[in-house]
Each structure stands twice: as C-alpha cells, then as structure tokens.
Backbone as a printed PyTorch tensor [residue, N CA C, xyz], in Angstrom:
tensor([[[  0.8150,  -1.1900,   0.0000],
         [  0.0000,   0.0000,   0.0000],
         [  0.8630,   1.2610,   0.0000]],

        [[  2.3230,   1.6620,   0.7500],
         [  2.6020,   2.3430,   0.4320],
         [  3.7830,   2.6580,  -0.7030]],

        [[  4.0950,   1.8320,  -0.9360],
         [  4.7710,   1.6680,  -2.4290],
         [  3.8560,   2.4750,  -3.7270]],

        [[  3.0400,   2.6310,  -3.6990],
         [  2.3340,   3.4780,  -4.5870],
         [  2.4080,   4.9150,  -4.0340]],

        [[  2.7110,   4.9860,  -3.2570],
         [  2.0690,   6.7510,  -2.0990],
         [  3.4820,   7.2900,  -2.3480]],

        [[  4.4580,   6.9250,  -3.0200],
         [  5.9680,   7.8510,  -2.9990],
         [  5.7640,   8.8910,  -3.7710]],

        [[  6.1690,  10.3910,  -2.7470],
         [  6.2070,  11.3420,  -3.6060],
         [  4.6920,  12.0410,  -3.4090]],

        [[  3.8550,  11.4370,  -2.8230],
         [  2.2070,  12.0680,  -2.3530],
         [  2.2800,  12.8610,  -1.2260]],

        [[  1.3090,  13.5810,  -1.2460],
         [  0.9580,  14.5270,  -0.0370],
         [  0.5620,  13.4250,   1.1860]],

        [[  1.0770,  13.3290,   2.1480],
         [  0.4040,  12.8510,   3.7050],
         [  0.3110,  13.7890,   4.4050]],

        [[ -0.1060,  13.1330,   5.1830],
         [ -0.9180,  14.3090,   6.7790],
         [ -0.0420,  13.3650,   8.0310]],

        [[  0.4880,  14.0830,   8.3770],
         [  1.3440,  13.7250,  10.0810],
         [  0.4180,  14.1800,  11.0090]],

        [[  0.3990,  12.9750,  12.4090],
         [  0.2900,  13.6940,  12.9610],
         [  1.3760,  13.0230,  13.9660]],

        [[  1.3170,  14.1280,  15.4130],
         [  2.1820,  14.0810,  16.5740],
         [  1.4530,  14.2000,  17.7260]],

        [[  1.9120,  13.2130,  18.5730],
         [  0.8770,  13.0410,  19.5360],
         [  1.4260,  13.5930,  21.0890]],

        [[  1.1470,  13.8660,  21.8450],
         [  1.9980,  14.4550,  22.8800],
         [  2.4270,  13.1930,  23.5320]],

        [[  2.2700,  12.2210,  23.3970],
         [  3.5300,  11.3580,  24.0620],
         [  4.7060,  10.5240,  22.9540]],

        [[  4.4490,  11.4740,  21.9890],
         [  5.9630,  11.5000,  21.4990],
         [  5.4380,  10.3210,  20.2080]],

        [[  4.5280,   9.9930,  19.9180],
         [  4.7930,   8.9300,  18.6300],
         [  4.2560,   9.9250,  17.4380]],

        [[  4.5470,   9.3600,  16.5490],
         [  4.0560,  10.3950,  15.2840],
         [  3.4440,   8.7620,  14.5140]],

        [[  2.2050,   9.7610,  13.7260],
         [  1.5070,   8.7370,  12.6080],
         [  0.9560,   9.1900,  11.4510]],

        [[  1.4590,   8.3250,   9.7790],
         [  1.4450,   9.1980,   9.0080],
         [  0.0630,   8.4570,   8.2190]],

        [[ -0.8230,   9.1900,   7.8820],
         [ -1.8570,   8.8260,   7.4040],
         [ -1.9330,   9.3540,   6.2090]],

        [[ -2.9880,   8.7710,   5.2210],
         [ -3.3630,   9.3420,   3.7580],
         [ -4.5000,   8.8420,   3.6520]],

        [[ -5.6540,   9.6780,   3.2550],
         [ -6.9520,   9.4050,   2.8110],
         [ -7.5540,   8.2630,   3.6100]],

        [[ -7.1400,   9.0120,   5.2060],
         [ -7.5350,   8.2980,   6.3700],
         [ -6.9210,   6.7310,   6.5960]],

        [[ -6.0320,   6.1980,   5.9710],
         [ -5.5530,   5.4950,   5.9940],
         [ -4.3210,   5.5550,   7.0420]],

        [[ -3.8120,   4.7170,   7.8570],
         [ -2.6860,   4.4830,   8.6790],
         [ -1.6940,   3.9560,   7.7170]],

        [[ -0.2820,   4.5460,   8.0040],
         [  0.6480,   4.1510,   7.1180],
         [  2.0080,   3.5020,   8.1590]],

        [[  2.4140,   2.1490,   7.6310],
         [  3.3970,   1.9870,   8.5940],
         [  4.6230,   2.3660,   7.9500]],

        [[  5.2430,   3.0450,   9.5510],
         [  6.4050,   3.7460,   8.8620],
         [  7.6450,   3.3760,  10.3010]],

        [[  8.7620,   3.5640,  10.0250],
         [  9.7980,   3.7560,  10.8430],
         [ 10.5120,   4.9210,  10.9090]],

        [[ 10.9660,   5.0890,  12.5310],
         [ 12.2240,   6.0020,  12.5350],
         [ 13.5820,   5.4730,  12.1400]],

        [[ 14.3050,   7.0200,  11.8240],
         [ 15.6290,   6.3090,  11.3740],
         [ 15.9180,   6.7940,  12.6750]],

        [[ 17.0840,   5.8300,  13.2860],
         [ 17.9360,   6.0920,  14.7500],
         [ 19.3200,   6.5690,  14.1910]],

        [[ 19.1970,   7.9790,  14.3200],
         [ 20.7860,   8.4740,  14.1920],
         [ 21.6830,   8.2730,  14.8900]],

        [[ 21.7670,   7.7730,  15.8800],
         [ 23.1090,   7.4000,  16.6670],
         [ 22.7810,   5.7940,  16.5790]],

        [[ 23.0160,   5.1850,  15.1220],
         [ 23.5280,   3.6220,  15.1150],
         [ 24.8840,   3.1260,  15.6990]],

        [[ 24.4050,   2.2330,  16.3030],
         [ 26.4180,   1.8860,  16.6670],
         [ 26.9990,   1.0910,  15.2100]],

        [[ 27.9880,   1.7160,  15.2910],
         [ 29.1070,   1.0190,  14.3980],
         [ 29.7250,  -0.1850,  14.1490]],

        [[ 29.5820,  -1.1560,  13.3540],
         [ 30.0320,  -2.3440,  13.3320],
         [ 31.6590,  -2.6420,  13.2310]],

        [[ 32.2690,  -3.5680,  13.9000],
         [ 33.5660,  -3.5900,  13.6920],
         [ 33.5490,  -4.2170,  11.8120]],

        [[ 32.9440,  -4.6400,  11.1970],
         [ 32.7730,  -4.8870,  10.2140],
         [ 32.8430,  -3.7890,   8.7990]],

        [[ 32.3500,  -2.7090,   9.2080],
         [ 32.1480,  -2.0740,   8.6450],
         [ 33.5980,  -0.9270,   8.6460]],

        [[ 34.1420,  -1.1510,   9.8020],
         [ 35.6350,   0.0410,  10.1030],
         [ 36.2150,  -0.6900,   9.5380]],

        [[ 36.5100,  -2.0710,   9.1780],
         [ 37.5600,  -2.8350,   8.3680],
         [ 37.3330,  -2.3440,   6.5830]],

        [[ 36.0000,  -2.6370,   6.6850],
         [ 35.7060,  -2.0710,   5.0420],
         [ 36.1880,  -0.6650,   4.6070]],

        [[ 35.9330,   0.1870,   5.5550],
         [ 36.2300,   1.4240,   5.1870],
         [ 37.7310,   1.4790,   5.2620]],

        [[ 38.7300,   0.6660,   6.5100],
         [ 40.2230,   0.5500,   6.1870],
         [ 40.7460,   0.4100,   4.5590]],

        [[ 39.9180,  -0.6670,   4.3350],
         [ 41.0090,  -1.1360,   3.0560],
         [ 39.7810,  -0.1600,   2.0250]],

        [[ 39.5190,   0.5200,   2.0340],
         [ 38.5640,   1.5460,   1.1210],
         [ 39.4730,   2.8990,   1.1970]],

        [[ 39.9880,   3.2580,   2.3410],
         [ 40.7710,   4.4200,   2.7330],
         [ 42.5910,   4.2040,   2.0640]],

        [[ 42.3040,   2.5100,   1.6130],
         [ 43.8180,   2.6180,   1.0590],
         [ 43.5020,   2.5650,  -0.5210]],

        [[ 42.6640,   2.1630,  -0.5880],
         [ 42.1320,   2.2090,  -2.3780],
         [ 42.0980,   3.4210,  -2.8480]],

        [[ 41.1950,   4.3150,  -1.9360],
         [ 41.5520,   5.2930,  -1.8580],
         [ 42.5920,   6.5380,  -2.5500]],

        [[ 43.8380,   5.9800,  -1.4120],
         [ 44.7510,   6.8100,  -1.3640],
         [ 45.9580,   6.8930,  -2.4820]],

        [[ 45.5700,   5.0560,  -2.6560],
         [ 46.2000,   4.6960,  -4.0920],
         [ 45.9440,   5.4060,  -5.0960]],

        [[ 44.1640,   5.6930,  -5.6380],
         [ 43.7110,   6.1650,  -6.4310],
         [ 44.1720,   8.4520,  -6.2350]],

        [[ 44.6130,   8.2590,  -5.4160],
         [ 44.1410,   9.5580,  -5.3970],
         [ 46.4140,   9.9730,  -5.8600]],

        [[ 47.1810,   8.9040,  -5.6630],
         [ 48.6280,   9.4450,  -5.9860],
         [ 48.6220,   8.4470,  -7.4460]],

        [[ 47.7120,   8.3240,  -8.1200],
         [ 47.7050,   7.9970,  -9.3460],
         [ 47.3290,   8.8590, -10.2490]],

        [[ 46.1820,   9.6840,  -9.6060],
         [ 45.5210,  10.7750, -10.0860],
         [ 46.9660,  11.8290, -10.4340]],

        [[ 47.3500,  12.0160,  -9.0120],
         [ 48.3460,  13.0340,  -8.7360],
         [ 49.7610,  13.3850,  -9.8990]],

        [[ 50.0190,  11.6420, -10.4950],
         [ 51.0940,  11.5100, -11.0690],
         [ 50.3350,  11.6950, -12.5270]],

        [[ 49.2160,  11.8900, -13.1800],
         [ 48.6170,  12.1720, -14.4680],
         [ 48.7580,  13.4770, -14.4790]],

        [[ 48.6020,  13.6810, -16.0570],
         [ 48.8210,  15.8160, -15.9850],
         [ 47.5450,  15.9110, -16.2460]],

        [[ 47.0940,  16.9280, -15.8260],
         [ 45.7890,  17.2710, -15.1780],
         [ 45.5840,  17.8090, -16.5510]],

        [[ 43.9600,  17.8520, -16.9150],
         [ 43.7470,  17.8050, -17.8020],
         [ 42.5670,  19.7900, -17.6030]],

        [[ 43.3590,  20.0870, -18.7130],
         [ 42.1770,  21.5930, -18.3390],
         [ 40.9100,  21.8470, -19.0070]],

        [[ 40.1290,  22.2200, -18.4630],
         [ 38.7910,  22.5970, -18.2950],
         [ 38.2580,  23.3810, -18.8090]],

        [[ 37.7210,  23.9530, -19.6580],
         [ 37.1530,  24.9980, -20.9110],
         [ 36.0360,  25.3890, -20.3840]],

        [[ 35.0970,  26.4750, -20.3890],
         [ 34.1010,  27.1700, -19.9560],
         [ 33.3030,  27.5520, -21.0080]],

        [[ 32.0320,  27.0200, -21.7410],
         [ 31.2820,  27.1350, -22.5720],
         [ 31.9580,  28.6870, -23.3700]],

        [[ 32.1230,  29.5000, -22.5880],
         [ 32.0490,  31.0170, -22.7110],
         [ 33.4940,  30.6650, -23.7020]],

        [[ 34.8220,  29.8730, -23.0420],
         [ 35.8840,  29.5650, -23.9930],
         [ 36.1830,  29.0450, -25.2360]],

        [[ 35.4100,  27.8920, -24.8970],
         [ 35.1140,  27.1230, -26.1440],
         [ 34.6120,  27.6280, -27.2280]],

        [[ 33.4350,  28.3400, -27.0400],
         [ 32.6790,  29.0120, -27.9710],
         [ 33.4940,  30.5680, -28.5850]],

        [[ 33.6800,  31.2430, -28.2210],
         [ 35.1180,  32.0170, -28.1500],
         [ 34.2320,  33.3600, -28.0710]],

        [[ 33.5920,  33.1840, -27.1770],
         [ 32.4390,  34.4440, -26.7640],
         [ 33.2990,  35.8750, -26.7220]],

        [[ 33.0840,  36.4820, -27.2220],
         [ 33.5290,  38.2770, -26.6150],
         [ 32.4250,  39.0940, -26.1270]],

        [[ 32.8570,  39.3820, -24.8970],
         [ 32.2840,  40.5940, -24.3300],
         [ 32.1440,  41.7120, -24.8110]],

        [[ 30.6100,  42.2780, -25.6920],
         [ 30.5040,  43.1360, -26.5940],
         [ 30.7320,  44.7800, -25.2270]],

        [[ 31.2800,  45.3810, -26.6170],
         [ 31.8290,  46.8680, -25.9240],
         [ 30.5560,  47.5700, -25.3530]],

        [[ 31.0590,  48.1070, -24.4260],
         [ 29.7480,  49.1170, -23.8630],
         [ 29.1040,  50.4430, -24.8080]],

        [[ 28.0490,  50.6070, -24.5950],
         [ 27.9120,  52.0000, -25.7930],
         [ 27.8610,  53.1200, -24.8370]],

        [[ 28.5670,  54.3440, -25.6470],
         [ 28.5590,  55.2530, -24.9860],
         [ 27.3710,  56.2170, -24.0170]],

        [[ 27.6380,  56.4900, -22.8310],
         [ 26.5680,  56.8250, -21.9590],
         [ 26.3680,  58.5400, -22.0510]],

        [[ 25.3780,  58.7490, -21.4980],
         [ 25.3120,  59.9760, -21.1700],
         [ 26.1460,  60.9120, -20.9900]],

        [[ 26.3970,  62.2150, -20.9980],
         [ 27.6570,  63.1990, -20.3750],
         [ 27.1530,  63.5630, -18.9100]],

        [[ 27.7070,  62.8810, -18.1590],
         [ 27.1820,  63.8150, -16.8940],
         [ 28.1850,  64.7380, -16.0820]],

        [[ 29.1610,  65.4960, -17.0930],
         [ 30.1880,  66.4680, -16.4230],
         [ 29.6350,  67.7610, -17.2930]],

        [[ 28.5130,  68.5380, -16.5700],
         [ 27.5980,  69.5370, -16.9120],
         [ 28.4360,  71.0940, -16.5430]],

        [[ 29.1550,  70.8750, -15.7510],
         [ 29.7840,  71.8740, -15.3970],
         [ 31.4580,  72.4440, -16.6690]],

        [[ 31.7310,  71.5300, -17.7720],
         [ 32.4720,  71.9000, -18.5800],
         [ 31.7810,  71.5380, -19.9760]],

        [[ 30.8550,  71.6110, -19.5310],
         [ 29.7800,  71.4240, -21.3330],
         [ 30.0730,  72.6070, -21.9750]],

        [[ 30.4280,  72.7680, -22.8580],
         [ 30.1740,  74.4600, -23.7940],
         [ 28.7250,  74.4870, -23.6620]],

        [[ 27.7850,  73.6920, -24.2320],
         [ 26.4470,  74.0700, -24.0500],
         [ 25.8710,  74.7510, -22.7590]],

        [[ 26.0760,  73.3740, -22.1030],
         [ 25.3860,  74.0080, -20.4400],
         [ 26.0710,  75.4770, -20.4060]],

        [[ 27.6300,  75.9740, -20.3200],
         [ 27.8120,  77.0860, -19.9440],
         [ 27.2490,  78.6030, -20.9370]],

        [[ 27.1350,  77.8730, -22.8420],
         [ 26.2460,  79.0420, -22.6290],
         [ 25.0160,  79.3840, -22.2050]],

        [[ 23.9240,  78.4000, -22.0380],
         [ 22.7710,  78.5350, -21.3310],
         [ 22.6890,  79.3000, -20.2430]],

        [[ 23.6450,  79.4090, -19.3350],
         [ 24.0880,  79.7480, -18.1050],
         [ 24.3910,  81.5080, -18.4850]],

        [[ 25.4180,  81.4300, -19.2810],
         [ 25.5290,  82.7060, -19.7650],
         [ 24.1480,  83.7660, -20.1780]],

        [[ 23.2200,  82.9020, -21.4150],
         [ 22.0370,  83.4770, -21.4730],
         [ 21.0520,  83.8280, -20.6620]],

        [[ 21.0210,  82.8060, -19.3720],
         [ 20.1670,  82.9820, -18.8700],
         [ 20.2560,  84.2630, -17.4960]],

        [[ 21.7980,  84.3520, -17.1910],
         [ 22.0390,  85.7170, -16.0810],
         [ 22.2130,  86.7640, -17.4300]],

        [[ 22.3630,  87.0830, -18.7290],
         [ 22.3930,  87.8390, -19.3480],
         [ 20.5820,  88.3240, -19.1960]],

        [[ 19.5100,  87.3290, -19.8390],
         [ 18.4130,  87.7730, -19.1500],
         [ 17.6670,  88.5570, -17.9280]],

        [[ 18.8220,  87.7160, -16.9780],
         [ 17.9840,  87.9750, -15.6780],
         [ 18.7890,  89.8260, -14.9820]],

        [[ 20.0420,  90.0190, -15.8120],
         [ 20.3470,  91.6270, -15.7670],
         [ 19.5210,  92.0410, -16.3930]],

        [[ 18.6450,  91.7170, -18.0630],
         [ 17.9560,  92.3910, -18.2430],
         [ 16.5090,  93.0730, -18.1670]],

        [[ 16.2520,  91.9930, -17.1830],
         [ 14.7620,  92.1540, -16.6190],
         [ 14.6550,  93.0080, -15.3090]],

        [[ 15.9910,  93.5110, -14.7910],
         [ 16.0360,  94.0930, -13.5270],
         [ 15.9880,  95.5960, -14.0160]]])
C-alpha cells in the first residue's frame, strides 16, 4: 500500500507522548524512525580501512597524471564581451552648451532688472 504513495501529499500527525503517525486518505501508514546514533560495526571500520587505502592509491595515481584543463562554454565558444555604448555626459559643469545657457540665462535675468 505504500509503495504506490511515494512522492504524495500525507498528513502527520504528533501526539503528545511522542509517537508520530502518518496517514493518507484516512488510511494508517506503517512507517519507521531512522535512529541516528547507530552503533558502528567492527565490520564495517575494516571495510572502510582497506577503502581508505584504495583510496589513497587512487588519489597518488591521479596526482602523477597531468591534469587535464577545463574549458568554460564562454571559452570554447570564443564568446567576446561586446563593448559598452557610450553613456550619457554627466560632467555639466564643462559642457560648452550648459555654460552658454548659463551665460544666457544671467544675461536675461540683468535684463529684466
């Protein structure tokens, strides 16, 4: 029954003495906790020994190959960064324009006095 339900919406609930139960379309679903503090098998530290030397083998084999380099779509393709287009002037204070405006406009304002 729940082999079909992977990946579906359920409804939890939690009960105040600590059990939780996961239901779907009123249905009870059996489920387990995972126990994060499993103890460790001596079985399993041996595997990972001779895994940690396979390992290490693999990794000064690697070391002694010439490394092989890595291209970035952007390289390969031989992309250029198109030029910026020119912006606005915003140094108003050495414009010839702006300063004759400036000129015209206190030439006005003597002549209205």
């Amino acid at each position: 029954m729940t082999r079909g339900r992977v990946g579906k919406y359920a409804e939890t609930y939690a009960y105040t003495d600590g059990r939780l139960d996961v239901h779907w379309k009123g249905y009870s679903l059996p489920d387990t906790m995972f126990d994060k503090d499993q103890p460790v098998t001596h079985a399993a530290v041996t595997e990972n020994k001779r895994l940690g030397d396979t390992l290490a083998y693999a990794k000064e084999r690697q070391a002694s190959q010439d490394k092989p380099t890595v291209k970035s779509n952007r390289d390969k393709n031989g992309y250029v960064k198109p030029t910026r287009k020119p912006r606005r002037r915003t140094d108003f204070i050495n414009d010839p324009a702006v300063i004759a405006r400036r000129k015209n406009a206190l030439s006005r304002q003597k002549a209205a006095e």
